[in-house]
C-alpha positions as a LaTeX table, in Angstrom:
\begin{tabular}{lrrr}
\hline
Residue & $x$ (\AA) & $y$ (\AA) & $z$ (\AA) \\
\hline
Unk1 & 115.39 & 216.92 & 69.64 \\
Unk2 & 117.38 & 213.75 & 69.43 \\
Unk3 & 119.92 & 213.94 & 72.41 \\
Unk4 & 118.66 & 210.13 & 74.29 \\
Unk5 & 116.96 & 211.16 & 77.63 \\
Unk6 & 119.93 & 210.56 & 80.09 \\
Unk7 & 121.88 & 213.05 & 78.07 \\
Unk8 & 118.75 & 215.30 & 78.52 \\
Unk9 & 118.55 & 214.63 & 82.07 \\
Unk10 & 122.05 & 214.77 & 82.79 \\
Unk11 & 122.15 & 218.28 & 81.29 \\
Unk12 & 118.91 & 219.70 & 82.43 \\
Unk13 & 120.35 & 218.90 & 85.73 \\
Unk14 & 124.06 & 220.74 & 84.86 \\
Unk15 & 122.24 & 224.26 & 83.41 \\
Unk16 & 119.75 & 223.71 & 86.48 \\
Unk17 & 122.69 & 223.94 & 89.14 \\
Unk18 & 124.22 & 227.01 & 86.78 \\
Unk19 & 120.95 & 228.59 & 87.06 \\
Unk20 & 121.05 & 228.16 & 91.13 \\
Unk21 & 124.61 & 228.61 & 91.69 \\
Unk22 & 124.39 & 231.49 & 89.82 \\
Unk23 & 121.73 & 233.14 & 91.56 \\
Unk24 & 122.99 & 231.78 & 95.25 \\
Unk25 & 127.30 & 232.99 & 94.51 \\
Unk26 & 128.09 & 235.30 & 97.02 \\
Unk27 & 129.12 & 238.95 & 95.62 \\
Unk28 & 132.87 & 239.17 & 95.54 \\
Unk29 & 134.73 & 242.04 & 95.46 \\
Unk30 & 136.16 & 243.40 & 92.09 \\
Unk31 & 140.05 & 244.48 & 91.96 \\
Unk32 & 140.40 & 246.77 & 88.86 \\
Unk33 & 144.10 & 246.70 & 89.43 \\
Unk34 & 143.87 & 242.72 & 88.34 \\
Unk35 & 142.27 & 240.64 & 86.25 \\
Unk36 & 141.16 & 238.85 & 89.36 \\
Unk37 & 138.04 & 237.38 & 90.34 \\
Unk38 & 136.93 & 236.84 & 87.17 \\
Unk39 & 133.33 & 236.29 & 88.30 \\
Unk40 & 131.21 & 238.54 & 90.37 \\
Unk41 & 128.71 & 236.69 & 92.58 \\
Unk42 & 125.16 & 237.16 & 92.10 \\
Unk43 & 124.55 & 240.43 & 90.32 \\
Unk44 & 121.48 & 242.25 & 89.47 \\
Unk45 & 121.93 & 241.48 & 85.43 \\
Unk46 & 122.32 & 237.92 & 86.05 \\
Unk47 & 119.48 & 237.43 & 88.87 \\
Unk48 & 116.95 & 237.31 & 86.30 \\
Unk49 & 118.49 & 234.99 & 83.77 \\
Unk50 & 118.96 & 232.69 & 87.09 \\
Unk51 & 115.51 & 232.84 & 87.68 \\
Unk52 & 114.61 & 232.50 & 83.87 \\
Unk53 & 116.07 & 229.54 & 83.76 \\
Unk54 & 115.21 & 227.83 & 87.29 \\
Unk55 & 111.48 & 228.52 & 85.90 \\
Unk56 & 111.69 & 227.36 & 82.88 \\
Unk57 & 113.78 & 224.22 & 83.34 \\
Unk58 & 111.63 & 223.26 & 86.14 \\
Unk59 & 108.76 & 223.62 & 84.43 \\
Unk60 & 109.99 & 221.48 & 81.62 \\
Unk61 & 112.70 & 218.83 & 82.72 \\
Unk62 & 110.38 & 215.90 & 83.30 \\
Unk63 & 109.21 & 216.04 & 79.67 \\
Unk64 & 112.03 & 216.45 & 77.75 \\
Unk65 & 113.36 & 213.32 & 79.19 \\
Unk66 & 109.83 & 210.98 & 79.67 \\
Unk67 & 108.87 & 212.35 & 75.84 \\
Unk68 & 111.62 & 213.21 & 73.74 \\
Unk69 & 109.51 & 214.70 & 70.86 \\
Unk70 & 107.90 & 216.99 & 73.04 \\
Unk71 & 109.03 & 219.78 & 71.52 \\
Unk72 & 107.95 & 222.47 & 73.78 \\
Unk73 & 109.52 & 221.18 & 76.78 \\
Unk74 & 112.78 & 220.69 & 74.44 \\
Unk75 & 112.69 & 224.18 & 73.40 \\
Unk76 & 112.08 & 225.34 & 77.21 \\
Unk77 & 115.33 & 223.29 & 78.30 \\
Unk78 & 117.08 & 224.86 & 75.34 \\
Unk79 & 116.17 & 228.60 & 76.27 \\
Unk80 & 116.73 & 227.88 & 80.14 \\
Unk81 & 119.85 & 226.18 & 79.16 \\
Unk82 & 120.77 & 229.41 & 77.48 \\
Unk83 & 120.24 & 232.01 & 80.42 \\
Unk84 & 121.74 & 229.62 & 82.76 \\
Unk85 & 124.78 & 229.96 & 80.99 \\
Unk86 & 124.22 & 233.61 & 80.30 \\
Unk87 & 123.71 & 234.46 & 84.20 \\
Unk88 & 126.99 & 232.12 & 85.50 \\
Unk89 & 128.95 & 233.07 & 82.75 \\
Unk90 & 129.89 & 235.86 & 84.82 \\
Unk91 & 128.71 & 235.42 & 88.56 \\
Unk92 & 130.59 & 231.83 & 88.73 \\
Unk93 & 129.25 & 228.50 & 90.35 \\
Unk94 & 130.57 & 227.43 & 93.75 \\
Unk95 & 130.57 & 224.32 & 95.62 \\
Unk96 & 128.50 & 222.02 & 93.47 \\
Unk97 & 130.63 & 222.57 & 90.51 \\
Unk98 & 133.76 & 222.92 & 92.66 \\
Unk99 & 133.73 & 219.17 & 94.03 \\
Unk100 & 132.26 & 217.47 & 91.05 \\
Unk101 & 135.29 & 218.40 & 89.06 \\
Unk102 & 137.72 & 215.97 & 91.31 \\
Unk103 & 134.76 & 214.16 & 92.43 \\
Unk104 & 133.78 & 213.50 & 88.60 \\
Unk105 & 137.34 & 212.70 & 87.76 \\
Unk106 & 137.80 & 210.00 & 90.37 \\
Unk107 & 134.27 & 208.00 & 89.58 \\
Unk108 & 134.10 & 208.82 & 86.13 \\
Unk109 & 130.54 & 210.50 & 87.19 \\
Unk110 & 128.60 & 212.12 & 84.52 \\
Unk111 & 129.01 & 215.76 & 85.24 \\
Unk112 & 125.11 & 217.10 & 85.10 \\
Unk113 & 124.58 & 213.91 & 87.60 \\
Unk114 & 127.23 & 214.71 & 90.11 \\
Unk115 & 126.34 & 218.39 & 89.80 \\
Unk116 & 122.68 & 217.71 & 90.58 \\
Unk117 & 122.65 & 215.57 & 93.22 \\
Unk118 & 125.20 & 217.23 & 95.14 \\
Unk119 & 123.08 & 220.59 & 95.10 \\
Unk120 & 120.62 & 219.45 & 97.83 \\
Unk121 & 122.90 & 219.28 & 100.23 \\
Unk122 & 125.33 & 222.41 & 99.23 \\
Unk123 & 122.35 & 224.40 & 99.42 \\
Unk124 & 121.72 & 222.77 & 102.94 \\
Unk125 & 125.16 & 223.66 & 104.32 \\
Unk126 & 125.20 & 227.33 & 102.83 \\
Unk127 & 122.01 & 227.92 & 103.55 \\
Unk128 & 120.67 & 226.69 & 106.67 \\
Unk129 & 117.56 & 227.28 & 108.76 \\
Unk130 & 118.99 & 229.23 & 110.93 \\
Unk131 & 120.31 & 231.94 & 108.52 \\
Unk132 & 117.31 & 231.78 & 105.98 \\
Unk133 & 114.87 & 234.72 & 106.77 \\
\hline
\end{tabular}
């Protein structure tokens, strides 16, 4: 309830991008032989903690950072927070979170901020209107 509103924003964005990387990884194939991948791509256990937390951070966002003691939308962002992390803690993030971390190193970018406003246009490139059903 006290983290100052860019912290809030910064991280609602980061478990936000989890939540949609999560649910957008591509399966990969497992290799029981190794101990690589060690994520699996969008799964059916982790599809619904993706969407869990896409609905409830998106529901929510806006007021934990305009109103800081609203304590519903706080709780929200700490629950979606939670099955963001639950979902990509095994399906992996992908290109978001793979060029912030050089990307974030070089400009000293906040990583929720770097994370967030690259997803737009990840999602445009792996995703575009001519392959989206």
């Amino acid at each position: 309830m006290t983290v100052p509103a860019r912290v809030a924003a910064h991280a609602g964005a980061d478990a936000l991008v989890h939540a949609i990387e999560s649910l957008t990884a591509g399966p990969r194939e497992l290799d029981f032989a190794s101990t690589l991948p060690v994520s699996t791509g969008s799964n059916v256990l982790s599809a619904p903690y993706s969407l869990e937390a896409i609905r409830l951070i998106t529901r929510s966002l806006r007021g934990a950072v305009l109103d800081p003691e609203d304590r519903d939308a706080r709780i929200d962002m700490a629950y979606g927070s939670l099955a963001a992390g639950i979902a990509f803690g095994s399906t992996g993030c992908h290109l978001s979170h793979a060029l912030q971390y050089p990307i974030g190193a070089a400009t000293h970018t906040p990583h929720g901020l770097g994370t967030g406003m690259m997803l737009p246009f990840v999602l445009a490139r792996a995703f575009p209107p001519s392959r989206v059903r």
